[in-house]
N, C-alpha and C positions, 0 to 999 in steps of 0.2 A: 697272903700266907696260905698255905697249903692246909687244907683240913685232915688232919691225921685220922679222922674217923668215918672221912669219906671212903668209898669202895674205891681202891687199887683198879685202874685200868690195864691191862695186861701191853704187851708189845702185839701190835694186829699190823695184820696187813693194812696202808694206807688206805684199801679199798671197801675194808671191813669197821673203819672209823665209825661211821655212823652207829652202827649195829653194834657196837662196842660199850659207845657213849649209851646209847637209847637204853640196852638191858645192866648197865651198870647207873644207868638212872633211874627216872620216876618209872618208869617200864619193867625195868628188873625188880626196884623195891615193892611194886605192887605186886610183882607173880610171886614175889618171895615171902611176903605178908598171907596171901592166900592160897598158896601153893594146891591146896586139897581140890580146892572148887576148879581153878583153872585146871585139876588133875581129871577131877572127875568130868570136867565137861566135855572131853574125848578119850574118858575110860574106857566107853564098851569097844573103840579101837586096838585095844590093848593086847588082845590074847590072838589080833592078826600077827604081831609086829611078831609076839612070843614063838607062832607056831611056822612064823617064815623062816627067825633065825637058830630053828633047828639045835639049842645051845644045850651043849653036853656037858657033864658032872665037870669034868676036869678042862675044861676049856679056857680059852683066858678072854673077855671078852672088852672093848673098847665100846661106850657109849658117846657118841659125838651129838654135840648138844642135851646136854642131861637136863638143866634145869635142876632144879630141885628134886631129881634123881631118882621119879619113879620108876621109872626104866631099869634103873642100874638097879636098884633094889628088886626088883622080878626078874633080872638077868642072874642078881646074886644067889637067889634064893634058888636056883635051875644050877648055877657050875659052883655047885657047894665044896667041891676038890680043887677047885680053879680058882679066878680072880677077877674083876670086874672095876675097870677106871672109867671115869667118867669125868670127860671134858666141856670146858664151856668158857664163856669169856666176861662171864657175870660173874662179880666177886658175892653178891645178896644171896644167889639163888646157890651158887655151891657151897655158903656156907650153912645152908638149911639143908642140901644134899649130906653134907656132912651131918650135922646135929641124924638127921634122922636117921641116917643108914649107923651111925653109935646106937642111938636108940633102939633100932629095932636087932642089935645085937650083930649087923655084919660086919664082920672083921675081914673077911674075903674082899669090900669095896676100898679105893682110893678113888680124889676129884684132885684134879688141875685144874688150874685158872689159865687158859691159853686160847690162842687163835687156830682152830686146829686147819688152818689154809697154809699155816707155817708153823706149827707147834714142831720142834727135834725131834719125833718119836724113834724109837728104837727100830732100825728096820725088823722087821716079819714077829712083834712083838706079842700079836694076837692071830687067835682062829677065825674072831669074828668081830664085825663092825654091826649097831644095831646105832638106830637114831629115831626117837620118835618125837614127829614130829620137829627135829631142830636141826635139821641139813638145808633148809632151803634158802640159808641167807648168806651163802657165802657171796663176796663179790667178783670172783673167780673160779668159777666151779669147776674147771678143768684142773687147775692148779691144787686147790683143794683136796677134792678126791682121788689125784696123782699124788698127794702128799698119805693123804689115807693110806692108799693102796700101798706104800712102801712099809707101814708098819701092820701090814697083813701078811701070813704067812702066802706063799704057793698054793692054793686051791682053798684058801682060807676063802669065809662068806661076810657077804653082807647082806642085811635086811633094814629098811628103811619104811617108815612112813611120811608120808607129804599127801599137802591136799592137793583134788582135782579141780579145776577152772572156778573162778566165782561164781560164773552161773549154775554152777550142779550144787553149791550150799547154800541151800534154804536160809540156813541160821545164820549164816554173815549178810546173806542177800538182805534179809528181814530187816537186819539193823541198820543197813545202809540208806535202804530205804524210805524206812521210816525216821529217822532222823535224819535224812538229806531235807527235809523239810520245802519239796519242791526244786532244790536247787540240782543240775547236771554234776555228778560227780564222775571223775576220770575214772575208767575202771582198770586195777590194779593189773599193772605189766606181768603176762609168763616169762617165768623166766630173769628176771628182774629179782636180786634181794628183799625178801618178805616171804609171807604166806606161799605165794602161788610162784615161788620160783623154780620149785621139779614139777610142776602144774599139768606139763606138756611131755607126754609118750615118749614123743621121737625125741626131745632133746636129755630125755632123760638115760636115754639109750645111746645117744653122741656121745654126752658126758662120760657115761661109764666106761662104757669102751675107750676112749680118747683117755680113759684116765689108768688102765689096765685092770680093769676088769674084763670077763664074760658071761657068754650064758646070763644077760642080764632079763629079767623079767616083769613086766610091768602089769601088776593086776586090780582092779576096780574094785575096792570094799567101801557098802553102804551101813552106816551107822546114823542111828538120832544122837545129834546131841544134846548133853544134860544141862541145862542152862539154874536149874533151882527146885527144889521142893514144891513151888506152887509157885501163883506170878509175882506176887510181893518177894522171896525169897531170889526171884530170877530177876527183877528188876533190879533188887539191892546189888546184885552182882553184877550186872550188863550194864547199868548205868554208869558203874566204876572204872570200866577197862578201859584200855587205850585207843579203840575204835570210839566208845562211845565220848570220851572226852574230849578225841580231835574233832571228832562232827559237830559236836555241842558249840564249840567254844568260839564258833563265831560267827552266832546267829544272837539278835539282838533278843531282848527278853520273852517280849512277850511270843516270839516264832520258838524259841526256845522250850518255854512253858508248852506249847502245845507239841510240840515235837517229846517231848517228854511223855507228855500222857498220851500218844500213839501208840511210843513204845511199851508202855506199860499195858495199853489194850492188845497190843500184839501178841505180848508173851502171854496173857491171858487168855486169847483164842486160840495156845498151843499148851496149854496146862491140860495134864492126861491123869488118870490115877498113879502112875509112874513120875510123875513130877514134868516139867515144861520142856518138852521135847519138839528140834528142829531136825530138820532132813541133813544128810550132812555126807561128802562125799570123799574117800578118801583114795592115794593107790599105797599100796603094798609092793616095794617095792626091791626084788633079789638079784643078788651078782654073786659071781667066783672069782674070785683074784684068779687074775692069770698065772 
């Protein structure tokens, strides 16, 4: 029997299945439980994204992968004459997109629950496309961002953040690391659905154009990330996430227990007066609809 109080899966592309399943599972329910912390640990990213996408009072803005919608909520707060929707395919995480942007009094925001590789959009619906950090998992990126690009007007913009290769972040490097507990782990595909899939310049620059953009531009912003208040605060957190539960979970006890208190000395040797900061590499990244 079906659980009526489970999260609604949207209609996705076959290719976006997984990514579907994963952020309307234990994935989605964990970002949507902590939203703040997973916000803040690539806040100081934040006022790139703002000052790439150039967003005017009366604008109408589309956020593609929101999340629990901080994005849209600093998009809203900028086109306070305009509007700001915000899409995603996690039912957890936009209904906390919702609670808050009520909360924090925007009437200017709506969220969709959709696959935006094939979501209807209204053709030339917005000025601007913004996504932080949640474009990189489509499993079609041409398709995708040609689906985008039709519900942007004619010299309408986009601005995007994604990260750059795993070797240039410290803070994911750290945890893999140290919780590989010796073992070789595969290192995660450019280009590939996840993290590091706009990872790569040139293919970021195929895709846009191939998808009707121009004038695309591709620029290197360095940020620490903010992992916790001190190392107990950052361990509570890193130990939680989805990185550190897959690595954990299949290493027998006692390789376990000590792969644990690695991590915990790790983040400890990156605890500053500013709280536990890792190196962190992201790009910036702008188009004009054709």
């Amino acid at each position: 029997m079906t659980d009526p109080t489970a999260p609604q899966i949207p209609v996705v592309d076959a290719r976006n299945a997984d990514q579907a399943n994963a952020w309307n599972g234990d994935e989605g329910a964990d970002w949507a439980a902590r939203p703040d912390r997973y916000d803040a640990a690539s806040g100081r990213f934040d006022p790139h994204l703002l000052s790439g996408a150039r967003i005017a009072p009366d604008e109408r803005v589309l956020d593609v992968g929101c999340g629990a919608g901080v994005s849209a909520r600093a998009a809203a707060r900028v086109a306070v004459a305009g509007s700001v929707t915000g899409i995603d395919v996690s039912a957890p995480l936009l209904a906390e997109a919702r609670r808050r942007s009520e909360a924090a009094g925007l009437g200017n925001t709506s969220f969709v629950q959709g696959d935006a590789q094939i979501h209807p959009f209204d053709p030339a619906a917005y000025d601007v496309v913004i996504s932080r950090f949640g474009a990189m998992f489509f499993g079609d990126p041409v398709a995708a961002f040609t689906n985008i690009a039709r519900a942007v007007r004619p010299g309408g913009r986009l601005a995007m953040l994604s990260w750059q290769p795993l070797a240039r972040n410290d803070w994911l490097l750290t945890i893999r690391r140290t919780l590989a507990a010796g073992r070789s782990l595969p290192e995660p595909p450019s280009g590939a659905p996840g993290p590091f899939g706009l990872s790569d310049p040139d293919d970021v620059r195929r895709i846009l154009t191939a998808s009707g953009f121009e004038a695309v531009d591709v620029t290197g912003v360095q940020e620490p990330v903010w992992l916790g208040a001190d190392a107990e605060d950052a361990f509570g957190f890193v130990s939680r996430t989805g990185v550190a539960r897959g690595l954990l979970g299949g290493l027998d006890e006692e390789v376990r227990r000590a792969a644990v208190a690695g991590l915990r000395d790790q983040l400890a040797d990156h605890a500053t007066p500013d709280g536990v900061l890792l190196g962190a590499a992201g790009w910036l990244i702008t188009a004009r609809r054709r």
